[in-house]
Each structure stands twice: as C-alpha cells, then as structure tokens.
C-alpha positions in Angstrom: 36.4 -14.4 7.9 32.9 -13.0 6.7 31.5 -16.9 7.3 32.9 -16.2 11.0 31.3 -12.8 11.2 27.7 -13.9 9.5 27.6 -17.0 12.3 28.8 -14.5 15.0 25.7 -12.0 13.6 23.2 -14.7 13.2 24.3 -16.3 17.2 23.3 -12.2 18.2 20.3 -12.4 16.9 18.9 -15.1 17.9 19.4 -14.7 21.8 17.5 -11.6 21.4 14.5 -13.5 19.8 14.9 -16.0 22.2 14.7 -13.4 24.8 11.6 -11.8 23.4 9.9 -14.9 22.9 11.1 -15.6 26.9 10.0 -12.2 28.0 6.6 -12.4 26.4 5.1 -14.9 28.9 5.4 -12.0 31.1 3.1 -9.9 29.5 -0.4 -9.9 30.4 -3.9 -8.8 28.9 -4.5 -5.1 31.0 -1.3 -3.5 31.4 0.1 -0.5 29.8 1.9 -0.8 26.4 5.0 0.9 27.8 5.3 -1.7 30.5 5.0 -4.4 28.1 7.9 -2.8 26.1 10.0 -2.6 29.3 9.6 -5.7 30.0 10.3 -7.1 26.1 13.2 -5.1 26.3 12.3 -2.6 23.5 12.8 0.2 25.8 16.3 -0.7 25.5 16.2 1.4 21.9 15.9 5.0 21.9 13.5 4.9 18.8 11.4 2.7 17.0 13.3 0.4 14.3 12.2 -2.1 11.8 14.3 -4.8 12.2 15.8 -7.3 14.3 16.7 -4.9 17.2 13.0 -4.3 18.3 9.4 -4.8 17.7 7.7 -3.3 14.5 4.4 -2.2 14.8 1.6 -3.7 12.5 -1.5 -2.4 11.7 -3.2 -5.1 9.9 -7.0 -4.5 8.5 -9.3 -7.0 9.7 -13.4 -7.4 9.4 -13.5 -3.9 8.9 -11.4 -2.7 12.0 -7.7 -2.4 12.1 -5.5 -4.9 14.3 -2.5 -3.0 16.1 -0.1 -4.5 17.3 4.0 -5.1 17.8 5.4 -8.1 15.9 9.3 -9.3 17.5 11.4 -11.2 15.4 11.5 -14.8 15.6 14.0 -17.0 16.4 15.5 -19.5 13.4 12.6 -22.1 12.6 10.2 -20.5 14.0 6.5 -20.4 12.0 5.6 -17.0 13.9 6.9 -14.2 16.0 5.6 -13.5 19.2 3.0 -10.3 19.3 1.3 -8.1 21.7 -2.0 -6.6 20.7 -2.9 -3.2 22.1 -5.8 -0.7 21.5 -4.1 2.3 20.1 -6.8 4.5 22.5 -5.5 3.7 25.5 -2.0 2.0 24.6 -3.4 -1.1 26.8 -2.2 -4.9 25.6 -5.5 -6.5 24.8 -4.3 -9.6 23.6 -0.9 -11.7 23.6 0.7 -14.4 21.3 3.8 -15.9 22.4 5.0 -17.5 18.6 5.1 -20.9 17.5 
C-alpha cells in the first residue's frame, strides 16, 4: 500500500513539473513578475513554499551582483528546472530558461 501511494505521489508531481516546464514557453522577457506567476500557475498557492508545489526564489551571487530569480521543480530526469529571472526593482522577468 505505501509503494501504491509513493507512485501515486510521485505521478502528482510530475504533471505539475511538466506543466511548469509547458507554461514557461509562455513567459517572455518584459512582463510583470506577477503575470509570469499566473501564468506558471504559482498564483494557484496562497503563499510562497519551498518545495514541489511552487517556485522557490533564488538569489544567487554572481560577478559581484546578485541573480534573482524563481527556480520550478523539474520533472524526473531532468538536468535543470525551468527559471525566470527578474530584477527585484521593478519585479520585471529579464531573462527565461525553460530546463533541460
């Protein structure tokens, strides 16, 4: 019974990677952060979480500057998670990766 329960866990999750990895095509460099959640589906959760229900923002030091950006889970095999960049200033994506 807990085999059938992990598989029924692990079949949840990944349709909502696969649907982040899906909805990120649909983000573009320009718009509003807040769109790009709605449309990622993270405004689905009333609150930000850390894991596998919605994105996880990253702030990640680089050349002197920090990166900010939202990392979604991955779905199973995958070598990265799709991310959206944004400029914490004006909450506007400035750059997209869709995973690998």
């Amino acid at each position: 019974m807990l085999v059938l329960i992990q598989i029924v866990i692990f079949i949840r999750l990944e349709a909502r990677s696969r649907m982040f990895e899906q909805n990120c095509y649909l983000v573009t460099v320009g718009m509003p952060l807040n769109e790009a959640r709605k449309i990622m589906g993270d405004l689905d959760f009333q609150y930000w979480t850390q894991d596998e229900q919605s994105a996880e923002i990253i702030i990640y030091p680089f050349n002197g500057e920090n990166l900010y950006y939202l990392s979604y889970p991955s779905s199973f095999g995958a070598s990265e998670e799709a991310k959206i960049y944004f400029d914490p200033n004006t909450l506007l994506v400035t750059e997209v990766f869709y995973g690998e």
